[in-house]
DRENTORKOL-3810 file (N, C-alpha, C; in nm, 4 decimals):
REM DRENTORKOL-3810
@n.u->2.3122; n.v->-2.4534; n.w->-0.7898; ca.u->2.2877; ca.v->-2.3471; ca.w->-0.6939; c.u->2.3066; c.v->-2.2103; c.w->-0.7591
@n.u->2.4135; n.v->-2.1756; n.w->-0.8620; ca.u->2.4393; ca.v->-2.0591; ca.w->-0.9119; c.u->2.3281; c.v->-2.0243; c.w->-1.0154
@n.u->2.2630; n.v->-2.1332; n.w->-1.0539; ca.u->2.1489; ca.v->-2.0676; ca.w->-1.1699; c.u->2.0118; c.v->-2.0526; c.w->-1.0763
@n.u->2.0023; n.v->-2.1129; n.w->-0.9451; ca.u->1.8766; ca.v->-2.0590; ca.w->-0.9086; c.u->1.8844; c.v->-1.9004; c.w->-0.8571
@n.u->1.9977; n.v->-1.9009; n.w->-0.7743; ca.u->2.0436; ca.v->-1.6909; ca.w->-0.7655; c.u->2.0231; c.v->-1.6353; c.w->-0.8678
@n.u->2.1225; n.v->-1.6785; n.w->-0.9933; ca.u->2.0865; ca.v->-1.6359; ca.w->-1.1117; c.u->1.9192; c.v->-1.5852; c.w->-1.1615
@n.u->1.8612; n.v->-1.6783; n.w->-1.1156; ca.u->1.7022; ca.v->-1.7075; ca.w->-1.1781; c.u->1.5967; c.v->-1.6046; c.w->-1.0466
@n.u->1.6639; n.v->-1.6411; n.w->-0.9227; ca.u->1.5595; ca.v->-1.5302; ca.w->-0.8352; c.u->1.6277; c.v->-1.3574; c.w->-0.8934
@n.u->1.7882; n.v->-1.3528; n.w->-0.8933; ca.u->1.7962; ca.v->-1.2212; ca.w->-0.8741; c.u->1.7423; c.v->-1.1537; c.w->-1.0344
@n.u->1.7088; n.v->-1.2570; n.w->-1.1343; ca.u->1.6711; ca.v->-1.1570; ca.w->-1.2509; c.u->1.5005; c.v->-1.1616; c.w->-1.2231
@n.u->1.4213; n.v->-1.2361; n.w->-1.1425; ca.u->1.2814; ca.v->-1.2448; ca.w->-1.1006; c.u->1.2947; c.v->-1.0926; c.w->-1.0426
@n.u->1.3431; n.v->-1.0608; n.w->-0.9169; ca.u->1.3804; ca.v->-0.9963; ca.w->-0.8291; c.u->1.4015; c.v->-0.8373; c.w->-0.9128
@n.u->1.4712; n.v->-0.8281; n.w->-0.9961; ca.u->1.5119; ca.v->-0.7814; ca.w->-1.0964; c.u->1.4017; c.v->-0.6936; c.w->-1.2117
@n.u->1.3160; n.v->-0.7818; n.w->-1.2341; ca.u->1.2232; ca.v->-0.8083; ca.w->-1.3179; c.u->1.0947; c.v->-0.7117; c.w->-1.2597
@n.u->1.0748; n.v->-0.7951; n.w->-1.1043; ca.u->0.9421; ca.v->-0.7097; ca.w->-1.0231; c.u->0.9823; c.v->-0.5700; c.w->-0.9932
@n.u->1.1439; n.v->-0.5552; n.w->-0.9564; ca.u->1.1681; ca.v->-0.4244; ca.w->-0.9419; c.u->1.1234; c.v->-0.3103; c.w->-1.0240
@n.u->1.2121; n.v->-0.3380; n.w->-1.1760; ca.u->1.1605; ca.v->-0.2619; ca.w->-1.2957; c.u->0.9904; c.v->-0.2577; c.w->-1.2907
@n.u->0.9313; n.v->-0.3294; n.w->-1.3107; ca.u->0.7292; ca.v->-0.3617; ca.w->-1.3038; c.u->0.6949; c.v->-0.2602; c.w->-1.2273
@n.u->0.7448; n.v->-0.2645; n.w->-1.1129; ca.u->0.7083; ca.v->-0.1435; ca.w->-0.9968; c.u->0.7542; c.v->-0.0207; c.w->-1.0241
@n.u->0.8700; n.v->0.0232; n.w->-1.0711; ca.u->0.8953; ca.v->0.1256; ca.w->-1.0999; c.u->0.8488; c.v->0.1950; c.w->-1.2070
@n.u->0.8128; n.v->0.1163; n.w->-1.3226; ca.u->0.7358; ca.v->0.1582; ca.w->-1.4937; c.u->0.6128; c.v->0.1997; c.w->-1.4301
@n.u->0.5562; n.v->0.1052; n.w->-1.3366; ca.u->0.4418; ca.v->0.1534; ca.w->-1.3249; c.u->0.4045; c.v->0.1894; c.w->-1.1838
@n.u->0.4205; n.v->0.2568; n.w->-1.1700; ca.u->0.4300; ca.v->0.3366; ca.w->-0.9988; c.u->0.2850; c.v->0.4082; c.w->-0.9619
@n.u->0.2152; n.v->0.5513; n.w->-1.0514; ca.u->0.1387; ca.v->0.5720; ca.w->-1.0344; c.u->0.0518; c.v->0.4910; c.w->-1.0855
@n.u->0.0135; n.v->0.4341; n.w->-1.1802; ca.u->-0.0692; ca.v->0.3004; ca.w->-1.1778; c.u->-0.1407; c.v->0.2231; c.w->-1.0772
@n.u->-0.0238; n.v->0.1737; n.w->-1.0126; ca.u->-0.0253; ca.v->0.0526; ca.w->-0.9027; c.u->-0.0522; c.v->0.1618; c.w->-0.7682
@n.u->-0.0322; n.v->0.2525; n.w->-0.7431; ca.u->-0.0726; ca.v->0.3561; ca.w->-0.6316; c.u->-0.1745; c.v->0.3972; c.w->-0.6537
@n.u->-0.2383; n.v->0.4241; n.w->-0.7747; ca.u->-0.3925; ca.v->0.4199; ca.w->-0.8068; c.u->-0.4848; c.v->0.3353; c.w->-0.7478
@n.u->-0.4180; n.v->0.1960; n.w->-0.8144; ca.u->-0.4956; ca.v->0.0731; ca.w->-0.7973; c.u->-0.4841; c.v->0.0301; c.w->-0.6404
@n.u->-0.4071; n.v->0.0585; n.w->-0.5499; ca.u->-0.3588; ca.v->-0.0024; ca.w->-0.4405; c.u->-0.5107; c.v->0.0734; c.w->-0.3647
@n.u->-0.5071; n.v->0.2593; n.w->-0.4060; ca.u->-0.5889; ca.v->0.3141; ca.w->-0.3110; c.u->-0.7284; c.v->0.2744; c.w->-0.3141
@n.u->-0.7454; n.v->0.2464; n.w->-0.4515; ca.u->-0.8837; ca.v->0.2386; ca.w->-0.5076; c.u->-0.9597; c.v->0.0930; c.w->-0.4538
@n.u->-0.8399; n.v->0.0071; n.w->-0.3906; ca.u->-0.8354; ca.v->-0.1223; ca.w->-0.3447; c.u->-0.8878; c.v->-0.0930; c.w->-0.1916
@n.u->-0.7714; n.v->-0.0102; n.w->-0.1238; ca.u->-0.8289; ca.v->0.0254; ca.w->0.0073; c.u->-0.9684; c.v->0.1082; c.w->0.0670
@n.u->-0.9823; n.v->0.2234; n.w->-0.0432; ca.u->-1.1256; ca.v->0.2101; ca.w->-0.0955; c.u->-1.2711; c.v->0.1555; c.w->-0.0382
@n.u->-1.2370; n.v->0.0217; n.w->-0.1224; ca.u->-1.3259; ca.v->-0.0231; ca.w->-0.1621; c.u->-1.3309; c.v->-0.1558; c.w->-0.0489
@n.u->-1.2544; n.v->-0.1682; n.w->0.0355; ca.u->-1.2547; ca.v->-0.2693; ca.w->0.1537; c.u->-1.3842; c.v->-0.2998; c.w->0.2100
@n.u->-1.4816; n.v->-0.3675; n.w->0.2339; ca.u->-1.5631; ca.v->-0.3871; ca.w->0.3185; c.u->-1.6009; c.v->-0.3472; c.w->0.4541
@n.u->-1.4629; n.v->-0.3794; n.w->0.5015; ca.u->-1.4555; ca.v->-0.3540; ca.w->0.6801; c.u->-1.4168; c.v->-0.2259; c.w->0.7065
@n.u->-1.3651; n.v->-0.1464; n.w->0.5918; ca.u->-1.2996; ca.v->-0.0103; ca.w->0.6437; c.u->-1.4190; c.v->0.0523; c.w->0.6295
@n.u->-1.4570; n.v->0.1614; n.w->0.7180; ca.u->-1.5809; ca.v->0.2338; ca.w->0.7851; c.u->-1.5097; c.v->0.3621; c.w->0.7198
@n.u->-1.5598; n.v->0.4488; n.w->0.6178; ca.u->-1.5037; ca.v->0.5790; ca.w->0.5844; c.u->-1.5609; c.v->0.6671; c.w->0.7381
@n.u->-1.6275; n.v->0.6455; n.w->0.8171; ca.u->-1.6414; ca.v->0.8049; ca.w->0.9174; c.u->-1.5656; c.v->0.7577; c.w->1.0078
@n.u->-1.4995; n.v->0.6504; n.w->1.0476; ca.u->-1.3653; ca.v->0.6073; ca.w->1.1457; c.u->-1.2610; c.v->0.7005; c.w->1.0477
@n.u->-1.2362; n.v->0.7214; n.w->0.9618; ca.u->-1.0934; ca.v->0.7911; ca.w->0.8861; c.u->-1.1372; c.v->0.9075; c.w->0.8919
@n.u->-1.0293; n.v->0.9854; n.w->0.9190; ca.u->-1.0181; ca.v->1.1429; ca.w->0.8906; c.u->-0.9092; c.v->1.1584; c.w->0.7765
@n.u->-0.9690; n.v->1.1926; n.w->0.6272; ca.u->-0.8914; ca.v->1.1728; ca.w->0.5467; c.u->-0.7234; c.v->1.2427; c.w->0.5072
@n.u->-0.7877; n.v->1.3928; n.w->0.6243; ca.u->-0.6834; ca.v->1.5154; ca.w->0.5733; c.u->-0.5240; c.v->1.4620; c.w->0.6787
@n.u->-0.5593; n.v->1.3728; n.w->0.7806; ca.u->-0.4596; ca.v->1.3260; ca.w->0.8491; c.u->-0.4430; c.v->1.2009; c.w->0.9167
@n.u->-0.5805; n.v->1.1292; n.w->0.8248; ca.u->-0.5389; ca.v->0.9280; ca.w->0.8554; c.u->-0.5043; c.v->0.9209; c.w->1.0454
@n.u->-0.6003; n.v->0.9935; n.w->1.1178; ca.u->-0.6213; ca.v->0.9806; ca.w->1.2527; c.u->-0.7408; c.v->0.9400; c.w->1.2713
@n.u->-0.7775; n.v->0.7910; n.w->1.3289; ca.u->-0.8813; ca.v->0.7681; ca.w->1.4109; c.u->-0.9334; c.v->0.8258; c.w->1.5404
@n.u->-1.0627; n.v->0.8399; n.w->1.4624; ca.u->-1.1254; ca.v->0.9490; ca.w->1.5431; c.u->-1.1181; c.v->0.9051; c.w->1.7361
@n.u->-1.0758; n.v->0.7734; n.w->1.7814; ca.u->-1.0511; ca.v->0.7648; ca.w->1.8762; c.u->-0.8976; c.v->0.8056; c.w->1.8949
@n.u->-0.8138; n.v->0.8205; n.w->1.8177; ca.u->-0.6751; ca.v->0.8467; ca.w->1.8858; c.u->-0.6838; c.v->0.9662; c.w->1.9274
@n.u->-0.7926; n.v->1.0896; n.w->1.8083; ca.u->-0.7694; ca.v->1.2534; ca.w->1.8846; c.u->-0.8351; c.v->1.2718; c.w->1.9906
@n.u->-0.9097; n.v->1.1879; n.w->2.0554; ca.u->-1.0111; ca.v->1.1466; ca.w->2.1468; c.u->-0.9308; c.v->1.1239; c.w->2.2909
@n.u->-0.8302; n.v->1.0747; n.w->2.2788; ca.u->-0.7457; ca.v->0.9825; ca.w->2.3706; c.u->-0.6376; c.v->1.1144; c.w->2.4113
@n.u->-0.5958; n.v->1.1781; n.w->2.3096; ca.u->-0.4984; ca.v->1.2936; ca.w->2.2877; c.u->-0.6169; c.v->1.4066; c.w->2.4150
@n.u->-0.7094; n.v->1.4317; n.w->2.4106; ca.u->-0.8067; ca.v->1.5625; ca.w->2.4384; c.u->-0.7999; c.v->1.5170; c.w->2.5944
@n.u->-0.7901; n.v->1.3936; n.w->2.6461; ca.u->-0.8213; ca.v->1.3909; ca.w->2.8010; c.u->-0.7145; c.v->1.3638; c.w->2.8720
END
């Protein structure tokens, strides 16, 4: 039991550091991912404040 803790918390350990070395990288790649989605409709997003154009819609009446 003590070497599998052992074995997740240096995994655990391991992904932490990965994420942190490479931060803007992976925030690059994450956006460039969301992007490029199929189902996401760029004229539903308002980019300057990530509000669907029905929520300011809902807000006005």
């Amino acid at each position: 039991m003590k070497r599998a803790v052992t074995v997740f918390g240096a995994l655990a350990l391991g992904w932490l550091a990965i994420e942190i070395a490479f931060k803007p990288f992976l925030d690059k790649a994450r956006a460039a991912m969301d992007k490029s989605d199929p189902a996401r409709d760029p004229d539903d997003v308002d980019e300057d404040n990530k509000k669907l154009p029905s929520d300011a819609d809902a807000s006005d009446a």
